[in-house]
N, C-alpha and C positions, 0 to 999 in steps of 0.2 A: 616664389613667394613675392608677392606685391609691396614695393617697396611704399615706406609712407613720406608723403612729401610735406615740407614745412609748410607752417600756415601764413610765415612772412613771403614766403615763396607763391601760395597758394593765391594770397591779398594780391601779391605783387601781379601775379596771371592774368587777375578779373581784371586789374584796372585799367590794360590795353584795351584799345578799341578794336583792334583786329582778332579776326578766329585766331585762339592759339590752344596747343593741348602740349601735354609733356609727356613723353613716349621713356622706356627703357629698350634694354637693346634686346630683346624679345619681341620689339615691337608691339608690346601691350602701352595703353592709356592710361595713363597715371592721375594727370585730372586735365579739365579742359576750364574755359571760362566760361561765360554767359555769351560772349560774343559766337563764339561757336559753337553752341549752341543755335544759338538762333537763325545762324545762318544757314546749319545744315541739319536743322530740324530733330536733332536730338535732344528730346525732354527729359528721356528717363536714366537711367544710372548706365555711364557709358564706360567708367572708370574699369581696368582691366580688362575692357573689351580689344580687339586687334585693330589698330589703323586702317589695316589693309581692308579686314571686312567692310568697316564701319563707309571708307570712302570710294575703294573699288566694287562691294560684294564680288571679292578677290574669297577661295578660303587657302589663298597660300600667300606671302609677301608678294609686292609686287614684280620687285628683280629677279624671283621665281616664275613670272609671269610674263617675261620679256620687254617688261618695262626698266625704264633709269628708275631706281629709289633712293631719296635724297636722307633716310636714314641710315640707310649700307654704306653709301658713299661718305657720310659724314663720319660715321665706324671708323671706315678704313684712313680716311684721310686726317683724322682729329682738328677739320674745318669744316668751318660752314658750307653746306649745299644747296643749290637751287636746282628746281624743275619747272617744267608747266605736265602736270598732270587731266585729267579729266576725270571727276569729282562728281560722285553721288548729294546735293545739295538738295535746299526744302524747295529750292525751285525750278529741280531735274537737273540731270547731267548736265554740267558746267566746266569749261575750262579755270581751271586755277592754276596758279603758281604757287608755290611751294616752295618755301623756305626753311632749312634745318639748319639750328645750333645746338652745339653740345652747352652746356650749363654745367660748369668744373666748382668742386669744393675751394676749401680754403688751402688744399696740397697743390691743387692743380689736375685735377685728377678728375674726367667727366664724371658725373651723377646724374645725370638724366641730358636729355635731347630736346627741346624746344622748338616744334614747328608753326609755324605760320602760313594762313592763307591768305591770297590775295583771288578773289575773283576779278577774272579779265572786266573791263569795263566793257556793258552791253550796248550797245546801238542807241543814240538818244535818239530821241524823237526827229522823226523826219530823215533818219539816217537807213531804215531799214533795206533802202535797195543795194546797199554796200553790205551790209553787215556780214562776215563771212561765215560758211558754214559747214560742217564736217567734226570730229572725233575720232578719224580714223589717225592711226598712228605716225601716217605719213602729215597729213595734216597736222597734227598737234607736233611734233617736230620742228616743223617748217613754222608755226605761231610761236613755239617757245625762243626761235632765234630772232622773231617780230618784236618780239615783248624784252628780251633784254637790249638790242638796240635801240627800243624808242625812246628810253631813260637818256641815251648820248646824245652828243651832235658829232661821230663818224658818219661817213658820209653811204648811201647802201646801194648796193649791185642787185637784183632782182632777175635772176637766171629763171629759164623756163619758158616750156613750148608757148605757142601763141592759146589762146585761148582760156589759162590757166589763173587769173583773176589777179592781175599783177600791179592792175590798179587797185583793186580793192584791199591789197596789201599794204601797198605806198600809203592809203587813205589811213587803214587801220593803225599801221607806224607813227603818222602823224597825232590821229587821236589817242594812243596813250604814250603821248610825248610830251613835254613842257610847252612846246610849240603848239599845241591844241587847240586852243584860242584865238589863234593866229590863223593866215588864210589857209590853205593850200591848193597851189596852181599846178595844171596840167597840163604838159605841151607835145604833142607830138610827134617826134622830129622826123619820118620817115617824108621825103620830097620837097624839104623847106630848101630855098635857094640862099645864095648867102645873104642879100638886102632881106627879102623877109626873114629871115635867123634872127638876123642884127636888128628889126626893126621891132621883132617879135620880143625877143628877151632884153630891149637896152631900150626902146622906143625910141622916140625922133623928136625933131625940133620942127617946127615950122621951116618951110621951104629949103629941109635937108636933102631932098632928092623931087622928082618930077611925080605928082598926086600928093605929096605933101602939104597940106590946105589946112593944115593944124598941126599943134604938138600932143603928143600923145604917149604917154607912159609903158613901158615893159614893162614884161612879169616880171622880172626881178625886181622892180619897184613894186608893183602891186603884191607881190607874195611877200614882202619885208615884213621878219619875224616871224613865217613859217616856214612854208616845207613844198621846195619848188620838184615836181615828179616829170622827171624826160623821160617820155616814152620810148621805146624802142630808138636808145642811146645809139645802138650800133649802127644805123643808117645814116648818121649825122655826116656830112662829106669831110673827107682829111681839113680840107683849105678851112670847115668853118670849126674843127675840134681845136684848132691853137686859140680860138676865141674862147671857149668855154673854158680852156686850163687856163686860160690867165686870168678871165673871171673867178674860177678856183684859188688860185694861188696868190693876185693879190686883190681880191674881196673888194674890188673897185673896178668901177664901169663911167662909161659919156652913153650919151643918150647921142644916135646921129646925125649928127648936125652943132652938137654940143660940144661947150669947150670947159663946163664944172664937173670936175671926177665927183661920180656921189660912191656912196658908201654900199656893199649889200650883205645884208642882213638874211640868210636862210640856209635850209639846211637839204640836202640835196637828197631823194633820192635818184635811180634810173633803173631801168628797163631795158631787155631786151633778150628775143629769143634765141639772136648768134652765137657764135662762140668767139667772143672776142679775146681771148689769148690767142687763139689761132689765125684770128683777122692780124694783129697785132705781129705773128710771126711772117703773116704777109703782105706784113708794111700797106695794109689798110686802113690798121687804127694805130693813134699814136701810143706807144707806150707810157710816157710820163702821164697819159689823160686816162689809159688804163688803171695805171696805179694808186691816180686820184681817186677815182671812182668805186675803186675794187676792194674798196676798203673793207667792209662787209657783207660778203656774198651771199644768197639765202635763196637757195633752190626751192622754186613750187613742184610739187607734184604731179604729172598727168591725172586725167579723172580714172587714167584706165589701172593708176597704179593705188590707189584709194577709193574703188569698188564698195566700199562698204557704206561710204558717205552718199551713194549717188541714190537710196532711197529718203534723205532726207532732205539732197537736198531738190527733189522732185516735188516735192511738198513744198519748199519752199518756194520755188522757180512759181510754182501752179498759181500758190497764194498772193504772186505778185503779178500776174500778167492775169490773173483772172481772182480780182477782190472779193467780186459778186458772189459768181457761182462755186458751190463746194465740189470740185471735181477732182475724182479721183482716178486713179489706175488699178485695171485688174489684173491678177496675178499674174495672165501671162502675158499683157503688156511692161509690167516691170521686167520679168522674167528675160523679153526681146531684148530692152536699154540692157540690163545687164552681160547681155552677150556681146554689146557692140564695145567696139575699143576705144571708139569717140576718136578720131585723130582730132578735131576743135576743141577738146575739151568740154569746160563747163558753157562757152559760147554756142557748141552744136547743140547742148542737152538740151539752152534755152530756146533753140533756132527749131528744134524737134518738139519739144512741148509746145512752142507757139503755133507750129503747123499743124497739132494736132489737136491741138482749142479749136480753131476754124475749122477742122473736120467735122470732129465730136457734134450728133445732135442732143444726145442725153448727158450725163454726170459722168460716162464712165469711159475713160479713155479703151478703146481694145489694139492690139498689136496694127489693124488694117489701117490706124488714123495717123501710123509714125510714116514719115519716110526717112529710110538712115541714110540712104545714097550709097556709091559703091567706094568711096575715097575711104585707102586707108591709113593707120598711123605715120607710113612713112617711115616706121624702125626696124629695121631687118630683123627676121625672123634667131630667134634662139638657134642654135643650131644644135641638131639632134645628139645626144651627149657621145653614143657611138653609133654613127650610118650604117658601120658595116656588119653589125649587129656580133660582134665577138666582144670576149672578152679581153680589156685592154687597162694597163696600169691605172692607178687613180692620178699621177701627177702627169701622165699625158692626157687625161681629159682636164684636169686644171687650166692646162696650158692651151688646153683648144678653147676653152672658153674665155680666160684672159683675154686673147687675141681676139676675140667676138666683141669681148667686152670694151676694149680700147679703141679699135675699128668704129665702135656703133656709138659710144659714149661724146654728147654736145658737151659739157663741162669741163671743168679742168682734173688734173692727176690728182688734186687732192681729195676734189669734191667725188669722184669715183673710187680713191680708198674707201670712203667714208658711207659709200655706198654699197662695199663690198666688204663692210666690218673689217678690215686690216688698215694698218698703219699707213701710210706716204710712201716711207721708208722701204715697205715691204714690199709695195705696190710695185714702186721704181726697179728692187731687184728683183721681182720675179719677171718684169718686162722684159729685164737685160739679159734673164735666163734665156726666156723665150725668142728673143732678137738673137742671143748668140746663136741657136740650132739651125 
């Protein structure tokens, strides 16, 4: 039976400005505002209808559906929850986040649930060639740990193969950060020597070294108050990373040739597709500059592990390298991309649809206008569960796969429990099982 909600409570709902609706723990609608309403196109009586339906056309909850739901989790934990969800909206499927609070009586005792939407903020204007895109699960994942970092100034780690849109990430953090506003600069450190490092990020003074013909500003002066993104961190040489922790550590720099410490003002992210814990256990990369940096680590996805996104974002790719013409792909040109494993990633897909615009004489792309080339992922094959095709215990194929798994895995031990739905903890001793035999 539908419980009835007060009308000070109800007043109280409308006068937010954000979507909000008030749920019981059935996961029925109790009421909603006008804001949300409007924002996801519900006019007609939505009260007692199911969350799930109404935002996933789910017909079972969603934590029945393999997704986080932030009113299970608020149940069980009698705290608030947050998510980023993907959101049936009045103007289509949208990433939102999702926020639940319990709403207690006068004993202390919940009586209803209180969620909140925030839709991501979408692309302003002129920003469309960043704008990121996908809704596959792995994707939304990887934005919902984008989206609660960009609110901090922690400093963020950006793991993931080459190709994998690690700038457009860095960018995205930036824009829904308080830092927004502010510049953000990109540098990319793979083959900078030490003088250009130092001259690149600190600038120089007039006749501080030989072509010196002027004074000239670093990014770290030009990025002051935003959000300075090192590419591909891990190439940066040992001798020039003690420069960078100590710009870290005390947020002061000379420009060289300079003798006024100035101030620096931003917030870091970095890049890279190495494994730098394991650079780090051999004393290539410094630890104290690992640590610095490693503050908040946020694995991208391959394209080949979020397959579900790569017809939209084929569309998009198309819409941006070819404005003009409406061109499309036939089935079984999709059909091909979807069989390839992309080792480049989203970088091949666009490097594949570029070659195949210049093929293309008509609208319609066909399989003969791709070339995939023969480069593959580069990630060792699964290994077959039993070769020898008998029958063999279940936890001796756990253990051959473990050891497949640790072998082939670039991240670190925690980021691969977390990939393998078990704990750290469990991770570590099932390794030490496998290491003792």
């Amino acid at each position: 039976m539908q419980s009835k909600v007060p009308a000070d409570l109800l007043n109280l709902l409308d006068s937010f400005p954000d979507p909000k609706i008030l749920l019981d723990q059935q996961y029925r609608i109790l009421a909603a505002n006008t804001a949300y309403r409007r924002e996801f196109g519900h006019q007609g009586k939505i009260e007692g209808q199911y969350c799930y339906a109404l935002s996933h056309h789910y017909d079972k909850p969603c934590d029945q559906a393999g997704e986080t739901c932030p009113l299970r989790a608020s149940m069980e934990s009698g705290e608030p929850s947050r998510v980023l969800h993907v959101h049936h909206t009045s103007a289509g499927r949208d990433h939102v986040e999702v926020e639940m609070v319990p709403v207690k009586n006068e004993t202390g005792n919940t009586t209803y649930y209180m969620e909140t939407m925030h839709t991501l903020l979408r692309a302003r204007d002129g920003a469309r060639e960043r704008e990121l895109v996908g809704y596959s699960r792995p994707f939304n994942r990887m934005l919902e740990l984008a989206k609660r970092v960009a609110s901090h100034e922690s400093s963020v780690l950006l793991l993931g193969e080459s190709g994998t849109g690690k700038e457009l990430v860095a960018h995205a953090i930036h824009d829904m950060s308080p830092r927004a506003s502010a510049p953000f600069v990109a540098l990319e450190c793979s083959g900078l020597t030490e003088t250009l490092f130092e001259s690149e990020m600190f600038g120089h003074e007039k006749g501080a070294f030989t072509g010196a013909v002027g004074s000239k500003i670093g990014l770290v002066e030009a990025v002051r108050g935003g959000t300075l993104f090192l590419d591909e961190v891990g190439d940066i040489p040992l001798s020039l990373q003690v420069k960078l922790l100590r710009l870290m550590e005390a947020g002061t720099y000379r420009r060289i040739g300079g003798l006024e410490p100035l101030s620096a003002d931003f917030r870091l992210v970095a890049a890279t597709h190495r494994d730098l814990a394991e650079m780090v256990r051999e004393g290539t990369f410094r630890q104290d500059l690992y640590f610095r940096i490693n503050v908040f680590p946020i694995q991208l996805p391959p394209l080949r592990e979020r397959m579900e996104d790569l017809p939209m974002l084929v569309n998009t790719l198309l819409a941006r390298l070819e404005p003009v013409r409406r061109i499309t792909l036939s089935e079984e040109a999709l059909s091909t991309l979807m069989q390839h494993d992309f080792p480049g990633n989203v970088r091949e897909l666009r490097n594949v649809l570029e070659r195949a615009l210049i093929m293309v004489d008509g609208n319609t792309i066909q399989p003969h206008h791709f070339y995939l080339g023969t480069m593959k992922s580069g990630q060792p094959d699964i290994p077959a569960a039993n070769p020898t095709g008998e029958i063999a215990p279940l936890a001796n194929l756990e253990k051959r796969y473990l050891e497949w798994a640790a072998a082939s895995f670039q991240g670190d031990r925690k980021t691969l429990a977390a990939r393998l739905g078990i704990s750290e903890r469990t991770l570590y001793r099932k390794l030490r099982d496998v290491e003792a035999e």
